[in-house]
N, CA and C atoms of all chains as a GROMACS GRO file, in nm:
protein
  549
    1UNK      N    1   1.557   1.002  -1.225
    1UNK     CA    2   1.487   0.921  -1.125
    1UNK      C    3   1.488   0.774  -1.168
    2UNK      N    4   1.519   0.677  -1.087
    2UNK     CA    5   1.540   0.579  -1.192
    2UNK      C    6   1.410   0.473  -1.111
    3UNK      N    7   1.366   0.362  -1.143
    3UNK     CA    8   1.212   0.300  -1.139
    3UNK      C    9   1.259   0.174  -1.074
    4UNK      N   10   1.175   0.183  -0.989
    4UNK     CA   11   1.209  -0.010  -0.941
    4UNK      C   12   1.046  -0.048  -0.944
    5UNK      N   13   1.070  -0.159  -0.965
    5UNK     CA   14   0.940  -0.272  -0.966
    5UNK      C   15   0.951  -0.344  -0.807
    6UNK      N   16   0.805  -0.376  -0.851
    6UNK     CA   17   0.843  -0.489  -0.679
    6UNK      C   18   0.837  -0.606  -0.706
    7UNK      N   19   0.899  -0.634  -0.596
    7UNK     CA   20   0.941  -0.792  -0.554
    7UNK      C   21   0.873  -0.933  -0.572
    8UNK      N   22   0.762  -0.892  -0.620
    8UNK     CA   23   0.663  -0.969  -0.606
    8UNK      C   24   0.655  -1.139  -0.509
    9UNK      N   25   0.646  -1.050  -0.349
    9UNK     CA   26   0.632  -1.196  -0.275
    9UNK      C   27   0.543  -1.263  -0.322
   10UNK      N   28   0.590  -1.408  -0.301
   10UNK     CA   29   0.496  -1.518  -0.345
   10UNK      C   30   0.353  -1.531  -0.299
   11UNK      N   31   0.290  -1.567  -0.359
   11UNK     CA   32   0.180  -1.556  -0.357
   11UNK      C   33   0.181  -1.699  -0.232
   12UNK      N   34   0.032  -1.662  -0.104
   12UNK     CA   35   0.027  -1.809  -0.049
   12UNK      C   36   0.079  -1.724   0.129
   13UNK      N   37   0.188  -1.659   0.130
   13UNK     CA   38   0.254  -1.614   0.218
   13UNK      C   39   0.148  -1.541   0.277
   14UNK      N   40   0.173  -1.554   0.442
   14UNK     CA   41   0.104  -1.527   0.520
   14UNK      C   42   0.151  -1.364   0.563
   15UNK      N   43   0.053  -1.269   0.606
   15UNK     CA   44   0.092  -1.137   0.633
   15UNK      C   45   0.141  -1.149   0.745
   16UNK      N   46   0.321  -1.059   0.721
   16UNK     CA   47   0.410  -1.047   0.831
   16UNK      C   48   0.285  -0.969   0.954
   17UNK      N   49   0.328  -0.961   1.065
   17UNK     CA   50   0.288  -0.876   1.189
   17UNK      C   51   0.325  -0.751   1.174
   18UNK      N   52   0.281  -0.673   1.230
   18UNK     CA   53   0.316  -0.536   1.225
   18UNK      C   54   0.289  -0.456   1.359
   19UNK      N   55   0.355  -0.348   1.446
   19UNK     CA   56   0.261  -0.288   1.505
   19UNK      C   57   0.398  -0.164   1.540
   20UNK      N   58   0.303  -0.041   1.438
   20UNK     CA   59   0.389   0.096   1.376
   20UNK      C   60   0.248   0.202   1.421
   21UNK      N   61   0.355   0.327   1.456
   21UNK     CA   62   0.320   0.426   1.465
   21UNK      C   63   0.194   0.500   1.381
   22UNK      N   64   0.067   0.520   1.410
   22UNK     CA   65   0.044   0.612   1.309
   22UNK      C   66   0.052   0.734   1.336
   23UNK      N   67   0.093   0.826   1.231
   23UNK     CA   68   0.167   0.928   1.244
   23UNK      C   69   0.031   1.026   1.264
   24UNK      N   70  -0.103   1.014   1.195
   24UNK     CA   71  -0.207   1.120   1.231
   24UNK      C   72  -0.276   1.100   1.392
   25UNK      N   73  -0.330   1.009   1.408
   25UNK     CA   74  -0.378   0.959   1.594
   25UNK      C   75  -0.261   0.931   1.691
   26UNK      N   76  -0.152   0.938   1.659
   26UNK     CA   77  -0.031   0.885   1.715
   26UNK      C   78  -0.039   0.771   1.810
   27UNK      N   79  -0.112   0.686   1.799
   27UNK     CA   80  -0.118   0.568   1.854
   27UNK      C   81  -0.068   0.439   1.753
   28UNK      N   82  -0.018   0.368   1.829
   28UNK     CA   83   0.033   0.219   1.741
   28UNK      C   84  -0.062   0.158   1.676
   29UNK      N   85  -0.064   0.104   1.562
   29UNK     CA   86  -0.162   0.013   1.462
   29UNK      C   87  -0.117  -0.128   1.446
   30UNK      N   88  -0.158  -0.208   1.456
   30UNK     CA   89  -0.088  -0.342   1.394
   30UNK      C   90  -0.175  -0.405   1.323
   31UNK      N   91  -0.111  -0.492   1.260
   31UNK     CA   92  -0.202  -0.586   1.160
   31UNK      C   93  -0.328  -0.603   1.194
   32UNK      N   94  -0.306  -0.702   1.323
   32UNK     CA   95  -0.484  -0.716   1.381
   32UNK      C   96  -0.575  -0.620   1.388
   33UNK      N   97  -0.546  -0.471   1.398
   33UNK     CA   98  -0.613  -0.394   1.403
   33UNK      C   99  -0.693  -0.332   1.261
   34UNK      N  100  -0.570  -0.364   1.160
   34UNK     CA  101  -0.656  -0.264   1.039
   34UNK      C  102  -0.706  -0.450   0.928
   35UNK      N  103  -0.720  -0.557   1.053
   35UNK     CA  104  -0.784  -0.668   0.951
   35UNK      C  105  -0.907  -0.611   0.914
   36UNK      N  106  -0.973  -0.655   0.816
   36UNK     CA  107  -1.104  -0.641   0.774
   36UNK      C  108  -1.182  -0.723   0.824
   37UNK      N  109  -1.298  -0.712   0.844
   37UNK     CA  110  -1.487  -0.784   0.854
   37UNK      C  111  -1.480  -0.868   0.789
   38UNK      N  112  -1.490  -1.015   0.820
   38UNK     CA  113  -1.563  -1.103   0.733
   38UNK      C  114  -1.702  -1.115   0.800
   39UNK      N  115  -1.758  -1.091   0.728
   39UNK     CA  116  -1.911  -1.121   0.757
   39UNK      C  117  -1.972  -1.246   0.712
   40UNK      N  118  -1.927  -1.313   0.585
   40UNK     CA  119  -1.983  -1.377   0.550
   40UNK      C  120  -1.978  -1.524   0.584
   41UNK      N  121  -0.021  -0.125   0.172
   41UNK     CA  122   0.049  -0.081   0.098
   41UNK      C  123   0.137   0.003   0.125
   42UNK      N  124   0.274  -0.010   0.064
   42UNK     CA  125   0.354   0.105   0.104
   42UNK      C  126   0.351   0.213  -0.032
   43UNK      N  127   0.334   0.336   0.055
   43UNK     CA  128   0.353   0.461  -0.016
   43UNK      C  129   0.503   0.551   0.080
   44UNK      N  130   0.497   0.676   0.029
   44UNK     CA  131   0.576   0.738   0.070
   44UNK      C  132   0.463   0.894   0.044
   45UNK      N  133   0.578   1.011   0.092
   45UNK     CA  134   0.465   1.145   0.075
   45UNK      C  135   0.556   1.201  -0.068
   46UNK      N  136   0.649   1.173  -0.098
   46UNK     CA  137   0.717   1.293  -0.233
   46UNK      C  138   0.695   1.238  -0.338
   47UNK      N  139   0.721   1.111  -0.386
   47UNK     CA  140   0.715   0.977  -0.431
   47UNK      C  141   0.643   1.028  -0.617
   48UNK      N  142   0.616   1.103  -0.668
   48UNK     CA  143   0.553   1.126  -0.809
   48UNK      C  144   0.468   1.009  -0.878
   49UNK      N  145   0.504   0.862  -0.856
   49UNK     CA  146   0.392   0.752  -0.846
   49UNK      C  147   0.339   0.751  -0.811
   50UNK      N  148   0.343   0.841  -0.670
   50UNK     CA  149   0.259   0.790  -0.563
   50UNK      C  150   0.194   0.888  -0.573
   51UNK      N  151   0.197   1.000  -0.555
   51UNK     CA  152   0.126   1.181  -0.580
   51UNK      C  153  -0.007   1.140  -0.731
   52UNK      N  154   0.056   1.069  -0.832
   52UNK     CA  155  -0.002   0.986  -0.941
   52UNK      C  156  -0.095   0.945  -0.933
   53UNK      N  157  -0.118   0.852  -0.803
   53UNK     CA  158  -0.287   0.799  -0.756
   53UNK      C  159  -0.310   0.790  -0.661
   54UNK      N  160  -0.267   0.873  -0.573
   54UNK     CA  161  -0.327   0.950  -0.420
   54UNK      C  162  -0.473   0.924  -0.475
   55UNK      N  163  -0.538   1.011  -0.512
   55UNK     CA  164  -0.723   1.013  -0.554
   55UNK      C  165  -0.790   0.891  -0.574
   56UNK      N  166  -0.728   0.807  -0.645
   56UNK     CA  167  -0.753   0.670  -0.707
   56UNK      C  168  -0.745   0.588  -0.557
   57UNK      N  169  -0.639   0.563  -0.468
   57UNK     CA  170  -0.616   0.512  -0.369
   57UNK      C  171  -0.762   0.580  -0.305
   58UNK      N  172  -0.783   0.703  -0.213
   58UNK     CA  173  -0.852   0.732  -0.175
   58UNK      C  174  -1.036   0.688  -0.203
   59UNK      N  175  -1.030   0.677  -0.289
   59UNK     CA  176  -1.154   0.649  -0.395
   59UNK      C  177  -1.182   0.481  -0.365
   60UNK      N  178  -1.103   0.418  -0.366
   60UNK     CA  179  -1.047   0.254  -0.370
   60UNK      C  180  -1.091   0.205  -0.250
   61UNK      N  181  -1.058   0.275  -0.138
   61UNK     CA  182  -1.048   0.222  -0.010
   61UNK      C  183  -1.208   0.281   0.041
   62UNK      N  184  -1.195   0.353   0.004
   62UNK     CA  185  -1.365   0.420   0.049
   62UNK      C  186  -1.507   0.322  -0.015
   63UNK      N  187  -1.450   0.286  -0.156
   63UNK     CA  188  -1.561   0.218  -0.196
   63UNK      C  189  -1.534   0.040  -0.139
   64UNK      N  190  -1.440   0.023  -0.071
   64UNK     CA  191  -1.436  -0.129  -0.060
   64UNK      C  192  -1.405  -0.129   0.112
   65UNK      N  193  -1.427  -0.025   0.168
   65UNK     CA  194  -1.353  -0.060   0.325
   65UNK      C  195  -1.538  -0.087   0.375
   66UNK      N  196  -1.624  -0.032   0.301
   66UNK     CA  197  -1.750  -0.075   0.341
   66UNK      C  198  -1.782  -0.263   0.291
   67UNK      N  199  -1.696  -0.306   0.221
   67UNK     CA  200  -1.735  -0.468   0.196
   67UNK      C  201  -1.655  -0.543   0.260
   68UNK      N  202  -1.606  -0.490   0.387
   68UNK     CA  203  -1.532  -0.537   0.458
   68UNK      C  204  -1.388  -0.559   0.481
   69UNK      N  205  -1.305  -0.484   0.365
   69UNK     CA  206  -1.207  -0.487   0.359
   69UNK      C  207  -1.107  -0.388   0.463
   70UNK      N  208  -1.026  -0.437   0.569
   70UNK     CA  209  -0.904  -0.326   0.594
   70UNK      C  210  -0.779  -0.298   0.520
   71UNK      N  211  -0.742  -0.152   0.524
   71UNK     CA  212  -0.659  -0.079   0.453
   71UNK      C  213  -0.566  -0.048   0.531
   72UNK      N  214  -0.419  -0.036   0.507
   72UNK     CA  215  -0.339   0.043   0.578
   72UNK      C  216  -0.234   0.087   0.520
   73UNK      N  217  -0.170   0.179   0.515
   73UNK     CA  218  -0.071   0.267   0.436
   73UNK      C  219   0.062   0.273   0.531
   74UNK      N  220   0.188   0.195   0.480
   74UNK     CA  221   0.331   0.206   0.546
   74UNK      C  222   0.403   0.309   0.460
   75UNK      N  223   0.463   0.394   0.511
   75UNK     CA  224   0.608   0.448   0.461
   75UNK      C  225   0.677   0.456   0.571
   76UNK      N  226   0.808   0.377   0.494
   76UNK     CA  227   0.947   0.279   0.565
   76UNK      C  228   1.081   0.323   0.515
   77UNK      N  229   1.060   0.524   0.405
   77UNK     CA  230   1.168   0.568   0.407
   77UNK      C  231   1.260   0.623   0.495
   78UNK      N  232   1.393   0.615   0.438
   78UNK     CA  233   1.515   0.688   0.558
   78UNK      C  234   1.476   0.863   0.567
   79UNK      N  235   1.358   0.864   0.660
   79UNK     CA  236   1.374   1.028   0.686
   79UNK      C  237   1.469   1.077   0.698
   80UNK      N  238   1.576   1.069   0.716
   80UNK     CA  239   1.733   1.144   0.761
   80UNK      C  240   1.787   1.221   0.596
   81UNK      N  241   1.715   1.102   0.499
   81UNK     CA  242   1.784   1.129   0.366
   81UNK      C  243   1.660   1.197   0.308
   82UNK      N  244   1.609   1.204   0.314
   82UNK     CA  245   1.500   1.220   0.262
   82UNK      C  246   1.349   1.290   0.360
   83UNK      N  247   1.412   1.386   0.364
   83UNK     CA  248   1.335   1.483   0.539
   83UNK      C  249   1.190   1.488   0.470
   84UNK      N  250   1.100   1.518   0.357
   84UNK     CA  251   0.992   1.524   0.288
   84UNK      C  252   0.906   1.396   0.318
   85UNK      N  253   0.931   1.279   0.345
   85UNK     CA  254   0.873   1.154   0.429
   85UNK      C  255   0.894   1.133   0.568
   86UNK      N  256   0.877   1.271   0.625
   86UNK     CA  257   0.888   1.257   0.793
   86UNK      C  258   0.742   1.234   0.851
   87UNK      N  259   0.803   1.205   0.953
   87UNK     CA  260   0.646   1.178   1.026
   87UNK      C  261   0.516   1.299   1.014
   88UNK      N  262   0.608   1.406   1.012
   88UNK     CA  263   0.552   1.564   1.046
   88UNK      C  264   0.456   1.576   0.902
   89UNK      N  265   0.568   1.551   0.794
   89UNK     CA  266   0.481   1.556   0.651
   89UNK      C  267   0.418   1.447   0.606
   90UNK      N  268   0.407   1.342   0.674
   90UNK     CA  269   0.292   1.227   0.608
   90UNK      C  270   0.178   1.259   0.721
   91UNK      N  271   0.186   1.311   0.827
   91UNK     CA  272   0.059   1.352   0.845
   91UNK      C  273  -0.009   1.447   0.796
   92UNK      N  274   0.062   1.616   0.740
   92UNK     CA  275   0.043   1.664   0.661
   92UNK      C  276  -0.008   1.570   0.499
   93UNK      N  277  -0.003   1.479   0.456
   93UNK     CA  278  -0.031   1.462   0.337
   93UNK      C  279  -0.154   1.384   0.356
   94UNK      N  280  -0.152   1.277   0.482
   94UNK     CA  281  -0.228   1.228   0.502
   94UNK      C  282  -0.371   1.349   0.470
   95UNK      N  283  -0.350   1.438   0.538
   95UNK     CA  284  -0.456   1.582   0.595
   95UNK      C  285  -0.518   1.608   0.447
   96UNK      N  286  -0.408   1.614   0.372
   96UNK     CA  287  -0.426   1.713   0.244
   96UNK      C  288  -0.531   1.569   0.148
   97UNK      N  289  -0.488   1.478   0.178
   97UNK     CA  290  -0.564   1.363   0.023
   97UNK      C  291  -0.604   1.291   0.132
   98UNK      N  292  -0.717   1.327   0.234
   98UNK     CA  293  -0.820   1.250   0.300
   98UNK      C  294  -0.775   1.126   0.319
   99UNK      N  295  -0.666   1.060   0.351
   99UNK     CA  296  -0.673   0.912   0.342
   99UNK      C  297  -0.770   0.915   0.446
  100UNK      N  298  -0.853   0.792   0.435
  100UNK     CA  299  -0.916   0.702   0.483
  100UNK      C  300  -0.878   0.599   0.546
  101UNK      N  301  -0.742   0.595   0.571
  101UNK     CA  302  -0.642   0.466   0.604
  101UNK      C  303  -0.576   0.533   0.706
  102UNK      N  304  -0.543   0.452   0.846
  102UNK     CA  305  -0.411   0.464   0.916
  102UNK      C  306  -0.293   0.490   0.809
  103UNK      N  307  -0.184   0.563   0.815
  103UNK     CA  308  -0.076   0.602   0.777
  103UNK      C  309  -0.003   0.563   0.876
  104UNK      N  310   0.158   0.471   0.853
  104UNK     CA  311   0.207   0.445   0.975
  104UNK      C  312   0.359   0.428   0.934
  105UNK      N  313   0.427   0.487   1.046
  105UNK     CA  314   0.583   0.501   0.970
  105UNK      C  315   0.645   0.412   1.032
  106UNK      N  316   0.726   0.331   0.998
  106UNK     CA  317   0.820   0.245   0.970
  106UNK      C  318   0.955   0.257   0.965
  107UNK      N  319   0.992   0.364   1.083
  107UNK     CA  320   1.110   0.376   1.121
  107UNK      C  321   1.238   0.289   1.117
  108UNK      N  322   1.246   0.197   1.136
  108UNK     CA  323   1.299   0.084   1.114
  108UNK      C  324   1.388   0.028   1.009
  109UNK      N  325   1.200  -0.012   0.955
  109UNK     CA  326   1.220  -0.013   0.821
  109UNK      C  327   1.225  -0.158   0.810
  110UNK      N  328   1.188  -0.213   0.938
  110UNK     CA  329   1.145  -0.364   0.940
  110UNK      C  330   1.056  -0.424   0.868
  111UNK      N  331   0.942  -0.386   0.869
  111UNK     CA  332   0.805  -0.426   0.774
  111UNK      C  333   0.804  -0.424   0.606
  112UNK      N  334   0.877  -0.293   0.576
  112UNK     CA  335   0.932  -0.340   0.452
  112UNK      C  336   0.978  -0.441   0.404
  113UNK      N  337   1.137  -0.468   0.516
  113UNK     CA  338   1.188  -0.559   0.480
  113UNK      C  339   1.140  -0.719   0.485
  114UNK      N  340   0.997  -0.717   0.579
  114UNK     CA  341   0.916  -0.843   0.586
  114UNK      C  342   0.834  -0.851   0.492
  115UNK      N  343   0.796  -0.746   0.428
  115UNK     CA  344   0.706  -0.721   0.300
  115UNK      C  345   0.770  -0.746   0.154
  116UNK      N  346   0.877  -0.762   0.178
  116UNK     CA  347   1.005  -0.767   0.074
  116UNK      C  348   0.946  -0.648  -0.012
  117UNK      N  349   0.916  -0.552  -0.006
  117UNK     CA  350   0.857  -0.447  -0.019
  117UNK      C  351   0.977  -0.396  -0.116
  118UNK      N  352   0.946  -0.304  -0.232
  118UNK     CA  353   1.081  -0.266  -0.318
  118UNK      C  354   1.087  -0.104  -0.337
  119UNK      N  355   0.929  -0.071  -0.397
  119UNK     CA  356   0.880   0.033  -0.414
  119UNK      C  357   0.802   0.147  -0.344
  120UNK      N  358   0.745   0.269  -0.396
  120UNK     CA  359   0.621   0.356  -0.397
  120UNK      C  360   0.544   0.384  -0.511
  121UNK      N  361   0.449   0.349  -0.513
  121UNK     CA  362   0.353   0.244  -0.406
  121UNK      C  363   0.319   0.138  -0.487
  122UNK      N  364   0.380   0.031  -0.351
  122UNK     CA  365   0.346  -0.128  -0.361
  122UNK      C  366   0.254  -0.180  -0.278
  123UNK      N  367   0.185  -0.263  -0.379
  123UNK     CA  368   0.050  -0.338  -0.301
  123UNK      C  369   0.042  -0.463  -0.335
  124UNK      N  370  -0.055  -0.491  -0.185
  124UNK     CA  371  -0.090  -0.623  -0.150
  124UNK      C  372  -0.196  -0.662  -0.107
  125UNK      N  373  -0.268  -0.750  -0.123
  125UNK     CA  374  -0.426  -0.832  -0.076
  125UNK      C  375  -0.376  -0.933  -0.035
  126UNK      N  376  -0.459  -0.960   0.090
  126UNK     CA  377  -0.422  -1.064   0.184
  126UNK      C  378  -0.595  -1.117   0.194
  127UNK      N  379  -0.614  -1.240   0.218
  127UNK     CA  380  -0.770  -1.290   0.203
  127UNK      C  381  -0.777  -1.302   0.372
  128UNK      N  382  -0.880  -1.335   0.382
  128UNK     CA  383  -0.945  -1.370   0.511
  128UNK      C  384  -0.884  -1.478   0.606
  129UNK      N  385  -0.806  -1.542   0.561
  129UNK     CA  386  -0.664  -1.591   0.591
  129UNK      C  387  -0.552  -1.527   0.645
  130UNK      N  388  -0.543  -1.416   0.561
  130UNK     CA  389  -0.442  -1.347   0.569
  130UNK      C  390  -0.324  -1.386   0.503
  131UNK      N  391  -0.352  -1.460   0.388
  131UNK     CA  392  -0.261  -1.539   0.298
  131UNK      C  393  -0.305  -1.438   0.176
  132UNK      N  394  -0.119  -1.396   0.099
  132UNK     CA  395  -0.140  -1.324   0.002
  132UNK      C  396  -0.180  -1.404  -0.107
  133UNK      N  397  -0.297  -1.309  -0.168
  133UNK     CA  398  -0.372  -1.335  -0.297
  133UNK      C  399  -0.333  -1.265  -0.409
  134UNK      N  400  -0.302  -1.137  -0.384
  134UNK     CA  401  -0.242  -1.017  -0.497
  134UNK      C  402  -0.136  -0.917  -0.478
  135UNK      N  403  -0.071  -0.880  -0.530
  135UNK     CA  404   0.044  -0.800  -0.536
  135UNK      C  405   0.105  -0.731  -0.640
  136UNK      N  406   0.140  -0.628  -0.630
  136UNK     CA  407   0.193  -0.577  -0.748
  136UNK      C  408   0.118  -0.435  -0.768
  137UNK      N  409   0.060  -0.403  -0.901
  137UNK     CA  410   0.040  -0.265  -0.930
  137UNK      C  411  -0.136  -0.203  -0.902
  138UNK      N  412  -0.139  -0.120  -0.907
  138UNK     CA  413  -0.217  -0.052  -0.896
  138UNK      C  414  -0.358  -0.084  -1.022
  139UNK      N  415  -0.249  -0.048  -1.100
  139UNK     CA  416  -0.346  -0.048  -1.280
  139UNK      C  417  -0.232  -0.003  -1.309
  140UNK      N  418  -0.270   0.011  -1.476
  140UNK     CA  419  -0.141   0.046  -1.550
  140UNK      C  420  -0.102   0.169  -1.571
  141UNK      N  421  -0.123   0.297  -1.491
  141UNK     CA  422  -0.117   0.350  -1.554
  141UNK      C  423   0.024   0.432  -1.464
  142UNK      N  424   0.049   0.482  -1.570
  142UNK     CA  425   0.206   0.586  -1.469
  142UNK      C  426   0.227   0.740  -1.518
  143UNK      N  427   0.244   0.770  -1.401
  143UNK     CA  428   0.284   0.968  -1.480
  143UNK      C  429   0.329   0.959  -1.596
  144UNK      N  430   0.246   1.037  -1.704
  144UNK     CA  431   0.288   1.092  -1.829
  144UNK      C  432   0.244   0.936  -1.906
  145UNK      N  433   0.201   0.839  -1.866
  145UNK     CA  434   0.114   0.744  -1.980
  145UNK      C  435   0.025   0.762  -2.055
  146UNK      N  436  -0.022   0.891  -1.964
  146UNK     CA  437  -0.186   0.888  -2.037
  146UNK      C  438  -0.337   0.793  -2.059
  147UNK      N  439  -0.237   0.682  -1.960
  147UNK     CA  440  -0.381   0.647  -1.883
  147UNK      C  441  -0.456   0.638  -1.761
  148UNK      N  442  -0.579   0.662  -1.778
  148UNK     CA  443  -0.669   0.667  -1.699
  148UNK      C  444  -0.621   0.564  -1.563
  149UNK      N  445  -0.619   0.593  -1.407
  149UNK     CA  446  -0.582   0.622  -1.260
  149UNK      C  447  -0.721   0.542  -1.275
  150UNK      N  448  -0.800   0.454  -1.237
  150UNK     CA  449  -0.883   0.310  -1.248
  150UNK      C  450  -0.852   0.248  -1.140
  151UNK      N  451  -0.747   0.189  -1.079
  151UNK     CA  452  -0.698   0.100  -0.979
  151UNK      C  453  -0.779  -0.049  -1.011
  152UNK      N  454  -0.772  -0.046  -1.158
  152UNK     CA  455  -0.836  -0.138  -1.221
  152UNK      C  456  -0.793  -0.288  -1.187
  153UNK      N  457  -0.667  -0.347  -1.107
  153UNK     CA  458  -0.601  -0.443  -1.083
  153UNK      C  459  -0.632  -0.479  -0.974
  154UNK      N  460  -0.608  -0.369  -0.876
  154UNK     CA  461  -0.598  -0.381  -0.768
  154UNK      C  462  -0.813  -0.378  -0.689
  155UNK      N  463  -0.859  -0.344  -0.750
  155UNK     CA  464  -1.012  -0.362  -0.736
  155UNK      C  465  -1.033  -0.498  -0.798
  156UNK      N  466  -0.973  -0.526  -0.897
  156UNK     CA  467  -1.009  -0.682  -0.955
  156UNK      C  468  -1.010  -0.771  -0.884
  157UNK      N  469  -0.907  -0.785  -0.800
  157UNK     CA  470  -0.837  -0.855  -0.684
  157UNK      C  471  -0.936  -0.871  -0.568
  158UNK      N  472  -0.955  -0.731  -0.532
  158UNK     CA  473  -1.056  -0.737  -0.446
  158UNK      C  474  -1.225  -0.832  -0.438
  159UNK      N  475  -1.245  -0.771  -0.592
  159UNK     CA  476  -1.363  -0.836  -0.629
  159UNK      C  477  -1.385  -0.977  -0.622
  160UNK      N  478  -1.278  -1.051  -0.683
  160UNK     CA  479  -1.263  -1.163  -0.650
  160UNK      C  480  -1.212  -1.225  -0.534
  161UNK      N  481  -1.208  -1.158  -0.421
  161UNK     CA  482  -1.225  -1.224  -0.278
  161UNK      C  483  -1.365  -1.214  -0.269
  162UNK      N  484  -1.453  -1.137  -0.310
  162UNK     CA  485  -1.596  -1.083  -0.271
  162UNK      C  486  -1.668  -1.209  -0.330
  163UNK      N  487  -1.630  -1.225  -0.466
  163UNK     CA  488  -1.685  -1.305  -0.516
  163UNK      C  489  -1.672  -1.473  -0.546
  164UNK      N  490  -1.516  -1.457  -0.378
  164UNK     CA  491  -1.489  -1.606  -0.451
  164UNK      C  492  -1.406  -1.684  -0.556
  165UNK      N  493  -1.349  -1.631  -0.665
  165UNK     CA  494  -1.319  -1.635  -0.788
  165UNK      C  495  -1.168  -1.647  -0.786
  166UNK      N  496  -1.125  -1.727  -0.860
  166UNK     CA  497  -0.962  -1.735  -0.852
  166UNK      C  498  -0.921  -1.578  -0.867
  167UNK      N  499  -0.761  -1.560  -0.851
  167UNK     CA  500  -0.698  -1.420  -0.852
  167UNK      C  501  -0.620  -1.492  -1.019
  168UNK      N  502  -0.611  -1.380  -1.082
  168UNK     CA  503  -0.557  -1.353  -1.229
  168UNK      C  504  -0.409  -1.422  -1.178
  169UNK      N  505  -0.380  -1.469  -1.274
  169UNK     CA  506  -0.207  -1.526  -1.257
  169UNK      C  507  -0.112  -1.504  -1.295
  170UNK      N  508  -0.170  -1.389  -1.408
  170UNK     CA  509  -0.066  -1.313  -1.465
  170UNK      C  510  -0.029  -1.194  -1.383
  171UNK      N  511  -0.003  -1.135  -1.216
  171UNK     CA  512   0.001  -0.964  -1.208
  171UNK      C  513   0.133  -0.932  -1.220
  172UNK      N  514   0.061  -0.824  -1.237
  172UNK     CA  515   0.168  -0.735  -1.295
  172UNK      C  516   0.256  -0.659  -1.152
  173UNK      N  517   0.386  -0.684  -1.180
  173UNK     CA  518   0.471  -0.538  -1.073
  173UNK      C  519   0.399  -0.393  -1.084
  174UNK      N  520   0.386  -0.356  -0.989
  174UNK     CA  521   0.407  -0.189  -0.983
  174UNK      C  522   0.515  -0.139  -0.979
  175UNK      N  523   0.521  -0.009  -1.009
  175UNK     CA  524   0.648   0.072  -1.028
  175UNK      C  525   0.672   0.200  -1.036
  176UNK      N  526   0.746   0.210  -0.915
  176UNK     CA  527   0.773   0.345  -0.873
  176UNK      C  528   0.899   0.425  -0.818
  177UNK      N  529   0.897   0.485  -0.719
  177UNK     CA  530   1.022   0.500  -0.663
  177UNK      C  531   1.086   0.372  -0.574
  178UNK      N  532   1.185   0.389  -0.601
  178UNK     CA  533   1.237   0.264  -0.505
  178UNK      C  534   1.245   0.312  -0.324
  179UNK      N  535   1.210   0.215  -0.249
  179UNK     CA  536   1.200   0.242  -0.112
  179UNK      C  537   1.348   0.278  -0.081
  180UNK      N  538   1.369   0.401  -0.013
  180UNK     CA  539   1.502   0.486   0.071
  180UNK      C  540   1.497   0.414   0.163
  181UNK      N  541   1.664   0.318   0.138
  181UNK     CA  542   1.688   0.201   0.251
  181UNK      C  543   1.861   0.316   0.306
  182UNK      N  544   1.778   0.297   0.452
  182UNK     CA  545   1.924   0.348   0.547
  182UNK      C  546   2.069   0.245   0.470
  183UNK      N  547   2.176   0.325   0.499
  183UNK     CA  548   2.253   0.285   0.458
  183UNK      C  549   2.335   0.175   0.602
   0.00000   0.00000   0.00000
């Protein structure tokens, strides 16, 4: 089995978009959806 | 983060992940889990069995496949399982491993890095500048 490391994107970079299948609710997810709460 | 379902890194800290996201999705944090392998090569990361795995280790996270295999490649994504913290921005803050530990190290599954990270969005606090890669299987890129 041989090992890869990651890529380590640069730090600063903004999160690509996304909007993928989820495979358990089978409805589409995208970024905006699984952002987190800022509350503060 | 991308995981995969066969992945032995990843099987490694399924519990730890689970554990991770449960204690921090209440401080406001969202979670989400990509696998962006070539099901064709690799039939054990199909849609059919990451919901099965999903089932079996409670994620707490959307699981979402990546047919494509686009998001990876926007993630410059390499491995299973690779992670990332994005701040309230949505500007990456952390990346890389889990904690240190890997099948057959013999250490303690902590997600000691990747909670650090966290903490210090909570708290404000610069992110460490030294992180470390994770390392695992390499992501099954279609040919």
């Amino acid at each position: 089995m041989s090992l890869t490391p990651s890529n380590m994107m640069p730090l600063g970079t903004l999160a690509p978009d996304f909007n993928l299948l989820d495979v358990v609710t089978e409805e589409m997810v995208s970024l905006a959806d699984i952002k987190g709460e800022k509350e503060r | 983060m991308f995981i995969c379902n066969h992945c032995p890194f990843v099987k490694h800290v399924n519990d730890e992940i689970v554990r991770l996201c449960n204690d921090y999705h209440v401080t406001g944090f969202g979670f989400v889990a990509i696998n962006s392998n070539d099901v064709e090569n690799y039939p054990d990361d199909s849609p059919e069995n990451m919901k099965i795995t999903s089932e079996e280790n409670n994620y707490p996270f959307p699981y979402l496949f990546d047919e494509l295999q686009e998001i990876a490649k926007a993630y410059n994504a390499a491995c299973t399982p690779d992670f990332y913290v994005f701040d309230s921005e949505m500007k990456l803050v952390y990346r890389g491993q889990l904690d240190n530990a890997r099948p057959g190290n013999m250490i303690q599954v902590n997600g000691r890095d990747l909670r650090e990270a966290l903490d210090n969005i909570l708290s404000n606090s610069p992110q460490r500048k030294d992180q470390k890669p994770s390392i695992g299987c390499g992501i099954k890129w279609k040919n």
